[in-house]
PAZAPA-4460 file (N, C-alpha, C; in steps of 0.05 Angstrom, whole numbers, plus 32768, in hexadecimal, padded with zeros to 4 digits):
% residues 292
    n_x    n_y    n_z   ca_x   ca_y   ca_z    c_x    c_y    c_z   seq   type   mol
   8010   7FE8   8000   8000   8000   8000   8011   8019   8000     1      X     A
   8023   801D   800C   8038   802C   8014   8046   803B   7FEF     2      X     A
   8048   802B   7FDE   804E   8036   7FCC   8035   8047   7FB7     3      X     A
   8022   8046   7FBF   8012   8052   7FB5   8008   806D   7FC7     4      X     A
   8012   8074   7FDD   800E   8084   7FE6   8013   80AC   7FD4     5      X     A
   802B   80A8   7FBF   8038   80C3   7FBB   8028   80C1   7F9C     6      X     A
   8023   80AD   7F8D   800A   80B0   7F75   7FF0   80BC   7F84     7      X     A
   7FED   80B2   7F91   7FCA   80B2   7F9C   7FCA   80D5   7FA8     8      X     A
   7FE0   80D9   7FB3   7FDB   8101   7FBC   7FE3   8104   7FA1     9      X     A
   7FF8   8104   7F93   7FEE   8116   7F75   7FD3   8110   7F6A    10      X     A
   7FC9   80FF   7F6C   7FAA   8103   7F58   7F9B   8110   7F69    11      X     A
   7F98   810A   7F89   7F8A   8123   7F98   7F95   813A   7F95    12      X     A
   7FAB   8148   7F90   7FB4   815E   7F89   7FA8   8168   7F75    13      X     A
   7FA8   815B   7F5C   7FA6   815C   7F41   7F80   8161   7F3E    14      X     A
   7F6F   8152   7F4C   7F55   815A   7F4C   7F52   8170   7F5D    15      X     A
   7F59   8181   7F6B   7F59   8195   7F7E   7F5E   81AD   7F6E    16      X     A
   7F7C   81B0   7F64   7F7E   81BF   7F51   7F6C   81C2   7F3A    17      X     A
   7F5B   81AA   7F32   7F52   81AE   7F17   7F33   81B8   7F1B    18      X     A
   7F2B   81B2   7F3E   7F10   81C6   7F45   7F15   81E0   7F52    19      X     A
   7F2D   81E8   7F54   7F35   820D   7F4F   7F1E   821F   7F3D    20      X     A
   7F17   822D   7F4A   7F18   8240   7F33   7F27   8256   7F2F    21      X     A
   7F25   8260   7F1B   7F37   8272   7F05   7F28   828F   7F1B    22      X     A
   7F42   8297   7F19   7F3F   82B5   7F1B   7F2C   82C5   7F11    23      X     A
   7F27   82DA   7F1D   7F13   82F0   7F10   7F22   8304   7F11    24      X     A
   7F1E   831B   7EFF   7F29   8330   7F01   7F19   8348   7F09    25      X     A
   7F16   8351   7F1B   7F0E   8369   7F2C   7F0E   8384   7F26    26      X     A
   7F05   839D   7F1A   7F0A   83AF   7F22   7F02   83C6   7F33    27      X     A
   7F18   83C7   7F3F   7F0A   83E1   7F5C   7F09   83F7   7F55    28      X     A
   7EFD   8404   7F65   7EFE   8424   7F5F   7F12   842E   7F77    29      X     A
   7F22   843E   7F70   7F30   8448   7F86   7F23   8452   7F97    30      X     A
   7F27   8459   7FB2   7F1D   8467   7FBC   7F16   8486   7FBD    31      X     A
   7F08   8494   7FC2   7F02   84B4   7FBE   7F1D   84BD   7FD0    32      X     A
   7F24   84D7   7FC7   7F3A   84EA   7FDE   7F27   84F4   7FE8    33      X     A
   7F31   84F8   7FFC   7F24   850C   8016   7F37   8521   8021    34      X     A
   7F33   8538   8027   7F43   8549   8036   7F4D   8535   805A    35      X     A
   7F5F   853B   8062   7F63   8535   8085   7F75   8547   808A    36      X     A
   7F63   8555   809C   7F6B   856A   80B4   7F7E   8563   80C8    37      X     A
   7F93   8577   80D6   7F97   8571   80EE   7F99   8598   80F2    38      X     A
   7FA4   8594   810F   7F9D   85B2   8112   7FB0   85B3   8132    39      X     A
   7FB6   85D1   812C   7FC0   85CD   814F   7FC2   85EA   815B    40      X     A
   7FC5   85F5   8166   7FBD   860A   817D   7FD9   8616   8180    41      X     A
   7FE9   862C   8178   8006   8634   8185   7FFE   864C   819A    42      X     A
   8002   863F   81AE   7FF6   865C   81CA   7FFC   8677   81C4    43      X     A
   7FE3   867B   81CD   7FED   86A1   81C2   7FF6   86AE   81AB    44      X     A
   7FEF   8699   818E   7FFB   86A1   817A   7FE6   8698   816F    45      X     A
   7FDC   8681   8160   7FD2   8672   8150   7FC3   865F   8144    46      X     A
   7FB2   865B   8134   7FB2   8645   8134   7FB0   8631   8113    47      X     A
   7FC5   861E   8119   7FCD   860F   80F7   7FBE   85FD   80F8    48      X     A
   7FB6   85FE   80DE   7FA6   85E6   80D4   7FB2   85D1   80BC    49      X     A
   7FB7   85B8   80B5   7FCB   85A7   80AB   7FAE   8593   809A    50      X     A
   7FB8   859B   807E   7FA7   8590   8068   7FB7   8586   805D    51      X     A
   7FA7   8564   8058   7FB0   8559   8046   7FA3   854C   8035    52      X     A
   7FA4   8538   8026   7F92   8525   8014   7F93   8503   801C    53      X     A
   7F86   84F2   8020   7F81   84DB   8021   7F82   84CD   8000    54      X     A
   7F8A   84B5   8003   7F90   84A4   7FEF   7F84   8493   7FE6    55      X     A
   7F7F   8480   7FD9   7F77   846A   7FD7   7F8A   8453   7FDF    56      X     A
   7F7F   843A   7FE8   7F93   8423   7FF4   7FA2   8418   7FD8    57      X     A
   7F90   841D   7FC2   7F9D   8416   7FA7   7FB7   841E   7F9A    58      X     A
   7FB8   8430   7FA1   7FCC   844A   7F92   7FE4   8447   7F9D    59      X     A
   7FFB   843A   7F94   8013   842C   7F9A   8025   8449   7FB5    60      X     A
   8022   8441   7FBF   8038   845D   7FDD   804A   8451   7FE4    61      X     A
   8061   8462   7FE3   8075   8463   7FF5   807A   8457   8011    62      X     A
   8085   844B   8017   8087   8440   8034   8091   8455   8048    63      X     A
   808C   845F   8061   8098   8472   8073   80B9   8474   8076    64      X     A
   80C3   8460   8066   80D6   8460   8069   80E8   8472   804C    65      X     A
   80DC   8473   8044   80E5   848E   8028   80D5   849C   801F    66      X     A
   80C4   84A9   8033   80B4   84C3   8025   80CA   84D1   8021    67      X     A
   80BA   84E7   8008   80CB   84F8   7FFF   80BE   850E   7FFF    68      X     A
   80BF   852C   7FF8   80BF   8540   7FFA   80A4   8534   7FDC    69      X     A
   80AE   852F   7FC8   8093   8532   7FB7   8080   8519   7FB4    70      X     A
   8086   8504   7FCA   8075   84F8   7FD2   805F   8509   7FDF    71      X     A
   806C   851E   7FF7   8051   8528   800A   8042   853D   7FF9    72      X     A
   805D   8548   7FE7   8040   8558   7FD5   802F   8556   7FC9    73      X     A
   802E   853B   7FC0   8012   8532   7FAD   7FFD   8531   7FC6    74      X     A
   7FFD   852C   7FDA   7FE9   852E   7FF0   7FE2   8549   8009    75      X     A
   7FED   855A   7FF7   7FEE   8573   8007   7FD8   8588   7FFF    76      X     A
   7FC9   8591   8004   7FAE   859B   8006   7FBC   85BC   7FF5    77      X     A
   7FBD   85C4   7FE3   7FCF   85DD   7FE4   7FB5   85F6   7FD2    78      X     A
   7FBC   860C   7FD8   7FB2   8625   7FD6   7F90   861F   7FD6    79      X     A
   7F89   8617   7FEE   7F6D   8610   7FF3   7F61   862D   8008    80      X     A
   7F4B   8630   8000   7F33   8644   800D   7F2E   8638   802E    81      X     A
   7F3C   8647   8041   7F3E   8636   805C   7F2C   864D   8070    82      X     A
   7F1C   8643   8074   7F19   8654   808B   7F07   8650   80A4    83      X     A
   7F12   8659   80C6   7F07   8654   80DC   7EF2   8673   80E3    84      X     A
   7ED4   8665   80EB   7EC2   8669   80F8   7EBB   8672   8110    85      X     A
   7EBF   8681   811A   7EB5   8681   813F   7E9A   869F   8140    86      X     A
   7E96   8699   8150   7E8B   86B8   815E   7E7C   86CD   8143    87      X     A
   7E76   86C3   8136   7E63   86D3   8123   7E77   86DB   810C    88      X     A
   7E91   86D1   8110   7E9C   86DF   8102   7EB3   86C8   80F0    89      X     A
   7EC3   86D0   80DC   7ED8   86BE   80CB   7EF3   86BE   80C9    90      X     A
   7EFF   86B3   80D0   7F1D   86BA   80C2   7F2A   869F   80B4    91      X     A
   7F33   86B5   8098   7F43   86AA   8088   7F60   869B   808F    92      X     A
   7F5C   867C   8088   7F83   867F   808E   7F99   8687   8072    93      X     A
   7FB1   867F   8073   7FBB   8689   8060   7FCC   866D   8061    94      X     A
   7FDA   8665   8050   7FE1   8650   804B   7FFF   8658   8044    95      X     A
   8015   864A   805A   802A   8650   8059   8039   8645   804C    96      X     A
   8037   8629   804F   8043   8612   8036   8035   8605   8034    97      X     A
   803C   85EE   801E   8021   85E0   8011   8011   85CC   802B    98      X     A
   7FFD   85D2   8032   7FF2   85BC   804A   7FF1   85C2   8062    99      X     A
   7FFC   85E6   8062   7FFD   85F1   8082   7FF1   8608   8081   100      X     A
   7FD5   860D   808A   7FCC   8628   8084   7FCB   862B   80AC   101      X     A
   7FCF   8656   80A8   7FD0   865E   80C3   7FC4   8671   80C3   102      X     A
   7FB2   8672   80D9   7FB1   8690   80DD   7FB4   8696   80F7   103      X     A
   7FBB   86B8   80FE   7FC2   86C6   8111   7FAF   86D7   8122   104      X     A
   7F99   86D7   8116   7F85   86E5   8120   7F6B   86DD   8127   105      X     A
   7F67   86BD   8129   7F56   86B0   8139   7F57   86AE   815A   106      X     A
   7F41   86BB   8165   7F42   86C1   8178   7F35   86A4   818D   107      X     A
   7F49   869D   819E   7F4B   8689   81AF   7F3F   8689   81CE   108      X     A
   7F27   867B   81D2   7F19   8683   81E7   7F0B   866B   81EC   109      X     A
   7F0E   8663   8209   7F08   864D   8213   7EE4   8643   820F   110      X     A
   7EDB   8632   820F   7EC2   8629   8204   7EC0   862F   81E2   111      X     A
   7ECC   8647   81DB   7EBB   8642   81BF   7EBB   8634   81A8   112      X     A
   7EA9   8632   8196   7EA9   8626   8187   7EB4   8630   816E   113      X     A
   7EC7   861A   815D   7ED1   8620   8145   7EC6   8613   8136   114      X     A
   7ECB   8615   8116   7EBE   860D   8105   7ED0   8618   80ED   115      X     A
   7EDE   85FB   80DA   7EEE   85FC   80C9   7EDB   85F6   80AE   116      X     A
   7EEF   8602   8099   7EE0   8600   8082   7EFA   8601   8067   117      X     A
   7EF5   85F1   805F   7F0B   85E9   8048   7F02   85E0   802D   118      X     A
   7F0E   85F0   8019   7F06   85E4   7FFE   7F23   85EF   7FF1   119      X     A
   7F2C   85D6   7FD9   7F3E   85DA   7FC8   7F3A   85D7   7FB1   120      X     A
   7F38   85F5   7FA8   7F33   85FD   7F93   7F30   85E7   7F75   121      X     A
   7F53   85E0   7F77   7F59   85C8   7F62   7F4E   85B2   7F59   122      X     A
   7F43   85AD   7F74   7F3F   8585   7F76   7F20   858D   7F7C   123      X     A
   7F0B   859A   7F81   7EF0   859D   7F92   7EEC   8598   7FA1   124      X     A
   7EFC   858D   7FB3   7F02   8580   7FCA   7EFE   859A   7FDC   125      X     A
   7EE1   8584   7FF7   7ED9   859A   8008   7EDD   8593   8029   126      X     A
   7EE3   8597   8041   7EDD   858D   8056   7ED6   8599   8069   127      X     A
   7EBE   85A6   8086   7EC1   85B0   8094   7EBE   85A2   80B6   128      X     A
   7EC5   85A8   80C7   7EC5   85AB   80E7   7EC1   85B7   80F2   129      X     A
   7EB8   85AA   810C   7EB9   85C4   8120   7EC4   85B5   8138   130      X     A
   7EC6   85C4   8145   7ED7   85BC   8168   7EDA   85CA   817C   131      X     A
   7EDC   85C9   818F   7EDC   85D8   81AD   7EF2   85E0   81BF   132      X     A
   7EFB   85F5   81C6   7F1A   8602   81CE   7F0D   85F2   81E7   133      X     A
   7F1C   85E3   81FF   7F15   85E7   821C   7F28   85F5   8228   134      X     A
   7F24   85F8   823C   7F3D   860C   824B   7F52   85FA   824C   135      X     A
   7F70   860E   824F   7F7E   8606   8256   7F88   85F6   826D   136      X     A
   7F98   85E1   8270   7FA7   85D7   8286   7FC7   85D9   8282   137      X     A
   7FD0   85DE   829C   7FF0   85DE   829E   7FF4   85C2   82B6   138      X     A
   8009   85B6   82B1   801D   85A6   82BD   8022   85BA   82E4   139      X     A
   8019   85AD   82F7   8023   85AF   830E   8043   85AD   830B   140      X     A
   804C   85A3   8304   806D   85A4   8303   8076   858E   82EF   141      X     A
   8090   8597   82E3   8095   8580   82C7   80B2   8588   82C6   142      X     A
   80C1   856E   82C1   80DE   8578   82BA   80EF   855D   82B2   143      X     A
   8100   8562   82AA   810F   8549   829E   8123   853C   82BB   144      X     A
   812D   8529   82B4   813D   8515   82CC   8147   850C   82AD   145      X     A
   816C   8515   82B3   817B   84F6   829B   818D   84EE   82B2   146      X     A
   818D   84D6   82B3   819C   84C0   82C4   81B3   84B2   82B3   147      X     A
   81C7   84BA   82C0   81E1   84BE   82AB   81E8   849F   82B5   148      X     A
   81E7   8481   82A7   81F2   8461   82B6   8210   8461   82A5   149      X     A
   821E   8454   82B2   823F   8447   82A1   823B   8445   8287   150      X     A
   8218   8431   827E   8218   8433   825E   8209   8446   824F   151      X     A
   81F6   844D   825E   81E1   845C   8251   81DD   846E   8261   152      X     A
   81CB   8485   8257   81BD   849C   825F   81A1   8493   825A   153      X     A
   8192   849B   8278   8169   8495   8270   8166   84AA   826C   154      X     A
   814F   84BF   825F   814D   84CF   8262   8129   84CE   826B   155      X     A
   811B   84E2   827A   8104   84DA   827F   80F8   84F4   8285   156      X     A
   80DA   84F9   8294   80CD   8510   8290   80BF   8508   82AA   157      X     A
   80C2   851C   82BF   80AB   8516   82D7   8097   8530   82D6   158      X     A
   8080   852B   82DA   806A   853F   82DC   8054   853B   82F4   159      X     A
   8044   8544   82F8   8034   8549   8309   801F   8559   82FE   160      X     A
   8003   8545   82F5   7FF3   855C   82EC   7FD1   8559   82FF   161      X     A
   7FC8   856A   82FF   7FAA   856A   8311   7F97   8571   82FD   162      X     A
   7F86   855A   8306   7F6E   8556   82F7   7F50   856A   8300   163      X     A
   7F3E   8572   82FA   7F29   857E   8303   7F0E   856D   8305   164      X     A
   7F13   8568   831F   7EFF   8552   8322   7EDA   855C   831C   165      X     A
   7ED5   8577   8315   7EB9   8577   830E   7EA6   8574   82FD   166      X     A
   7EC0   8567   82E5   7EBC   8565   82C3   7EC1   8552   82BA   167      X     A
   7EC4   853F   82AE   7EC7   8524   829B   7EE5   8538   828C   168      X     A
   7EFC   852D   8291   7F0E   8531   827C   7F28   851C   8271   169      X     A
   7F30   852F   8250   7F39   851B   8246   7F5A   852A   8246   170      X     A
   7F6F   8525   824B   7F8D   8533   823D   7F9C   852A   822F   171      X     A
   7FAB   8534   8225   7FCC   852A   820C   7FE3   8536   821C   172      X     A
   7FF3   8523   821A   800A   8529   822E   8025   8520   820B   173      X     A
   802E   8536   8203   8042   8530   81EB   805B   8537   81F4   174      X     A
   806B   8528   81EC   808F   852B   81EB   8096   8535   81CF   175      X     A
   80A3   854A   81CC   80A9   8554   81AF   80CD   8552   81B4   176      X     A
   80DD   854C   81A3   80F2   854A   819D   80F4   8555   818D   177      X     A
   810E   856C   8190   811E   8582   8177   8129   856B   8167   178      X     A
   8121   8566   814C   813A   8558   8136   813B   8567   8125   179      X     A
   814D   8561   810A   8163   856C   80F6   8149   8568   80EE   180      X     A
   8138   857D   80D9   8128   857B   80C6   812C   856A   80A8   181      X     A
   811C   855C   80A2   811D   8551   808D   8118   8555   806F   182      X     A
   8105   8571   8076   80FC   857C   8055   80E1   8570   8050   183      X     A
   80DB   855C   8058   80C3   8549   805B   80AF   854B   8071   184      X     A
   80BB   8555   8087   809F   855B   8091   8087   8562   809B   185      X     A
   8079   855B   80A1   805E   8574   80A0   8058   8573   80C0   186      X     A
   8062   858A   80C3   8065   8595   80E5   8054   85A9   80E5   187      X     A
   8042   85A6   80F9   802F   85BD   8104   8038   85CC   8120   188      X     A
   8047   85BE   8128   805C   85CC   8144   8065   85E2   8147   189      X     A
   806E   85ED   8159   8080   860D   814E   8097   8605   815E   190      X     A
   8096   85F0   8177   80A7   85F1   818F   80C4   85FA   817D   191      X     A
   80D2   85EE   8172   80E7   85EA   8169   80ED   85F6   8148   192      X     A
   80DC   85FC   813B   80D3   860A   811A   80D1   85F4   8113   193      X     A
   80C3   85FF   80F6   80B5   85E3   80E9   80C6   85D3   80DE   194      X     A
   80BA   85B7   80DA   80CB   85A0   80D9   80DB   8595   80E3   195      X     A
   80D8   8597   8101   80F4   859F   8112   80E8   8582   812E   196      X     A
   80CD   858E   812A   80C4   8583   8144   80AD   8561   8141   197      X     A
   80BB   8557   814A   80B5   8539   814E   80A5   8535   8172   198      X     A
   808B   8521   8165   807E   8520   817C   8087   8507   817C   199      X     A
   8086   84FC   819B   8095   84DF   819A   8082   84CC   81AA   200      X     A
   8083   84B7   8193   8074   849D   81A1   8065   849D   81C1   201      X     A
   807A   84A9   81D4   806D   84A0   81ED   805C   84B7   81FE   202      X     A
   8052   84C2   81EB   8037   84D3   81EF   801E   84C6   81FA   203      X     A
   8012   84D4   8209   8007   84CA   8221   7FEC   84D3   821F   204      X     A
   7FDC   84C4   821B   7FBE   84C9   8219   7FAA   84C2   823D   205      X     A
   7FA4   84DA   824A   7F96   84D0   8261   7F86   84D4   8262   206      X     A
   7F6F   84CD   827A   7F5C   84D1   8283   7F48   84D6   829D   207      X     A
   7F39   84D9   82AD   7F3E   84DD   82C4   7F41   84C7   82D1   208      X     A
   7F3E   84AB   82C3   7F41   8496   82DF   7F5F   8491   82DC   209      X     A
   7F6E   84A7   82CB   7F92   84A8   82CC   7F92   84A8   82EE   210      X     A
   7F86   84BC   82EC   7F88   84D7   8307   7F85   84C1   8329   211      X     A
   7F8E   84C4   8339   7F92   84C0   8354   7F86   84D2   8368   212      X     A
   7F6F   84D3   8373   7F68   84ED   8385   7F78   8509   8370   213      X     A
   7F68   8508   8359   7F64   851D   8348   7F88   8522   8340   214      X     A
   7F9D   8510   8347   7FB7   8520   8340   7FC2   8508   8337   215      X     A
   7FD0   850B   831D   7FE5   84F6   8311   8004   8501   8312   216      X     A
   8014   84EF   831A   8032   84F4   8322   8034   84DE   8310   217      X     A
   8049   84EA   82F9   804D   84D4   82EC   8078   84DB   82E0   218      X     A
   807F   84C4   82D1   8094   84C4   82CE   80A3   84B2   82B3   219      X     A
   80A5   84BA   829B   80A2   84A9   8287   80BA   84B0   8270   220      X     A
   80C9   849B   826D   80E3   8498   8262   80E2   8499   823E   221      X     A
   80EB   84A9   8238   80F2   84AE   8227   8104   84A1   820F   222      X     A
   80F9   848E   81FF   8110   8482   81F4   8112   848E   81DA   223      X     A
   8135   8496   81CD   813F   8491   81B7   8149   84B8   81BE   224      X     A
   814B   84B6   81DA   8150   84E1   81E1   816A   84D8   81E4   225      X     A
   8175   84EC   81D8   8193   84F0   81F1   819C   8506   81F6   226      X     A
   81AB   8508   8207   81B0   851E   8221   81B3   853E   8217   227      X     A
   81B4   853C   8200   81C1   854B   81F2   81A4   8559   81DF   228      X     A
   8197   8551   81DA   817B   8557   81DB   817A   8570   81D8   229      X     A
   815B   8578   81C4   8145   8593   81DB   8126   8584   81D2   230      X     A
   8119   8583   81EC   8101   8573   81EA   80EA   858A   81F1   231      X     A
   80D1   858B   81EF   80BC   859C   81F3   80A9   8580   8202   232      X     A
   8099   8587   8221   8086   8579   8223   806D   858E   8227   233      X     A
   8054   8585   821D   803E   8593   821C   8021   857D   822B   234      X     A
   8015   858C   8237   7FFD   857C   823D   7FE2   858F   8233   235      X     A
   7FD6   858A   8225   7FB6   8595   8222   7F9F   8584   822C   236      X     A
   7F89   8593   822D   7F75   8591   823F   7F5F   8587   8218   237      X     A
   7F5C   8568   8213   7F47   8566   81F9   7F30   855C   8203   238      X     A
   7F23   855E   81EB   7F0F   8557   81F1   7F0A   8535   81E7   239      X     A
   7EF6   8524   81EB   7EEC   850A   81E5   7EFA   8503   81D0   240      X     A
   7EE9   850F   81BC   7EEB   850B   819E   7F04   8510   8198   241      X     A
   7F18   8517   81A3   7F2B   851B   8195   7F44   8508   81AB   242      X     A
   7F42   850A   81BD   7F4E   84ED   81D0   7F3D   84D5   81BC   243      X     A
   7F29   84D2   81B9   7F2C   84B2   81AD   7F34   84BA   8197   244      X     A
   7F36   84CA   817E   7F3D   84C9   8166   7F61   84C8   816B   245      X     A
   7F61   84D8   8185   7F87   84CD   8184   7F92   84A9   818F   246      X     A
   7F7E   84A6   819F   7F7F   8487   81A6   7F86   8475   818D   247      X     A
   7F6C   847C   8176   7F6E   8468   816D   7F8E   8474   815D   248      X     A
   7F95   8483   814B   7FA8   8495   813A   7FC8   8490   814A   249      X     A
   7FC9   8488   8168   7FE0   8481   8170   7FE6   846C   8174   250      X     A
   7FDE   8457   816A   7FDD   8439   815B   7FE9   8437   8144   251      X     A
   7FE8   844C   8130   7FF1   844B   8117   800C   8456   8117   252      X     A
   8020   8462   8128   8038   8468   811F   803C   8482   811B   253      X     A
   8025   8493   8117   802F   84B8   810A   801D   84B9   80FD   254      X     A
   8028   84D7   80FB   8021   84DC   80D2   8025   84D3   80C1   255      X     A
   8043   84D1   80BE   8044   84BC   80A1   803A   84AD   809D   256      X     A
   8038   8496   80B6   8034   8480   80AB   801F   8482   80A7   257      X     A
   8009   849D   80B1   7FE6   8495   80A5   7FE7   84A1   808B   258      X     A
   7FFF   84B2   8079   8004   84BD   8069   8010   84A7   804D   259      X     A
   8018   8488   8057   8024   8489   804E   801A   8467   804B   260      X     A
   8007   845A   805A   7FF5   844A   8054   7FD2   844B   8057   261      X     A
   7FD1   8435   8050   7FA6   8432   8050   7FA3   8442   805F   262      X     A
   7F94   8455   8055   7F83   846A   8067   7F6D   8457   807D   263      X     A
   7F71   845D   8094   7F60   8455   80B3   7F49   8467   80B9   264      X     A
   7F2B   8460   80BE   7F1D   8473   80C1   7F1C   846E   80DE   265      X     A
   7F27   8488   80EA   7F2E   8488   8107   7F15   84A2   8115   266      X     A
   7F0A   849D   8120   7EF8   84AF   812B   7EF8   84D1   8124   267      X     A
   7EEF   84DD   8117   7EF3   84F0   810E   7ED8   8506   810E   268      X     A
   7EDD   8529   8115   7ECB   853A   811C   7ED0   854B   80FA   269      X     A
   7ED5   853C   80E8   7ED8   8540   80CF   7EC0   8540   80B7   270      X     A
   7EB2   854E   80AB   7EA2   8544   8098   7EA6   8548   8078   271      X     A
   7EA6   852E   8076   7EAF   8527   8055   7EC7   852F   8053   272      X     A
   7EDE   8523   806D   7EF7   851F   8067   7F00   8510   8082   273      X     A
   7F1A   8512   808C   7F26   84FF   80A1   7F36   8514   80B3   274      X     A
   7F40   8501   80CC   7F4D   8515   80DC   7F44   851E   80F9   275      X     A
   7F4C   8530   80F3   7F49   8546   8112   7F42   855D   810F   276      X     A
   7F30   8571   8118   7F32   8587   8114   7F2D   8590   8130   277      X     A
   7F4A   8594   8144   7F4B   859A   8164   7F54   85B9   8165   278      X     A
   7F49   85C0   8185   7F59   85E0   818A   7F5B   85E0   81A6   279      X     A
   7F71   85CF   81AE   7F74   85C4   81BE   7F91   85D7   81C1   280      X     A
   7F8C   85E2   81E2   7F9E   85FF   81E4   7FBA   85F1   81FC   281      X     A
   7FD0   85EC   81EE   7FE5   85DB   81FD   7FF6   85EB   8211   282      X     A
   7FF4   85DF   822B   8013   85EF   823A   8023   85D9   8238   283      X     A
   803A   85F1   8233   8051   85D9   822E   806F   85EB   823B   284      X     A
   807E   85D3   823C   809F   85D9   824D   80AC   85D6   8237   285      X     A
   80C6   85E7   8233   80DF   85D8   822A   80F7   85D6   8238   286      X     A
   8104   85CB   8231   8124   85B9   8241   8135   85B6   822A   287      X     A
   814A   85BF   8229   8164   85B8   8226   8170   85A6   8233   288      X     A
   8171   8587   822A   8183   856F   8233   8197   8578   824D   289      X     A
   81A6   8581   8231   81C4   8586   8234   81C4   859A   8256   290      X     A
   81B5   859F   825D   81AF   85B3   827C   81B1   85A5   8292   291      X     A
   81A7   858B   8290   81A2   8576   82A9   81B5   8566   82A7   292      X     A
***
């Protein structure tokens, strides 16, 4: 029996293959572009708004690991009709480089309501938002600790921040790192000038059951800093919608990488586009490494 074992699987092979079927050929429609917002608050100055375009999963991209300068421009929202809403009244932004419109004269006031409005001219491409300033919060105390060992340097961040226990709230706790600009990227920051400033992975999303009898003492290490450094930490006071839209969005790696694969539909206060549209008003520290 034994020798008939390796005939007998080729003919079961051979009938298996021969009830295959044949391929079909498919065609998809790409997906539509959409505008995606982000937006950010510079205290006492400003506020930038960061347009771009969404892709289709079809459309062959670049891996994060070689964007280029005219990679990001094909997805850069450029000389578009931008403008924020408040208080009966409008302001225009002005668009500084392709995908960064600013303006200087939106006036920043706790509770109110904003309301963005975007169209590019070129493409007909439309999107608007709205969203809610809450007041400010500052850090009880924050400061760097580097712990100099035989092999290594830790570098880390202790803070102390108080919660207000008579409200449901949500915060962002970000580490920004000064690096060598790349030409490539799309920075909405000012800490350091544009392209300069890198938010880093161990950004801290809380909430009040963070909080301890209303106060979190916390202490959280920094990897890939060194001593030699200049870092910016900031905490703002967001709202829901925009703590879960960063929940889900800090799963994915950054910008690029949502720039640079399958677009994720991540919770969004966006209509008929993606994103964020926050005005969320940040206190923030900076430190020079090289000091401690």
């Amino acid at each position: 029996m034994k020798k008939f074992i390796l005939p007998g699987c080729i003919v079961i092979l051979l009938l298996i293959s021969g009830c295959t079927p044949k391929g079909i050929d498919i065609e998809v429609e790409p997906a539509e572009s959409k505008i995606v917002v982000a937006s950010q608050i510079i205290p006492q100055k400003s506020i930038i708004v960061s347009l771009t375009k969404s892709f289709s999963p079809l459309e062959p991209i670049a891996t994060s690991e070689n964007v280029t300068s005219d990679l990001l421009n094909k997805f850069l929202v450029t000389n578009a009709f931008v403008t924020v809403s408040y208080n009966n009244q409008t302001d225009t932004l002005n668009m500084l480089v392709p995908g960064i419109y600013l303006s200087n004269s939106t006036l920043l006031t706790n509770y109110n309501t904003y309301t963005l409005n975007v169209t590019e001219p070129s493409t007909g491409l439309y999107a608007s938002a709205v969203t809610t300033m809450l007041p400010k919060v500052e850090f009880d105390t924050v400061y760097p600790i580097v712990t100099k060992n035989p092999n290594d340097t830790v570098i880390s961040i202790k803070y102390i921040l108080t919660d207000n226990p008579a409200e449901e709230n949500f915060y962002v706790v970000n580490y920004i790192l000064k690096q060598v600009s790349t030409g490539a990227n799309l920075d909405i920051s000012s800490y350091f000038g544009n392209g300069t400033n890198k938010i880093l992975s161990s950004s801290e999303l809380l909430n009040d059951a963070s909080f301890t009898n209303n106060v979190l003492e916390h202490e959280a290490i920094l990897e890939k800093v060194k001593p030699t450094d200049s870092i910016a930490v900031e905490v703002a006071n967001i709202t829901k919608g925009y703590y879960e839209f960063l929940t889900a969005a800090k799963r994915t790696g950054g910008l690029i990488t949502q720039l640079t694969s399958e677009p994720i539909h991540f919770p969004t206060n966006v209509q008929n586009g993606y994103g964020y549209f926050n005005a969320y008003y940040p206190h923030a520290k900076k430190f020079s490494l090289s000091d401690y």
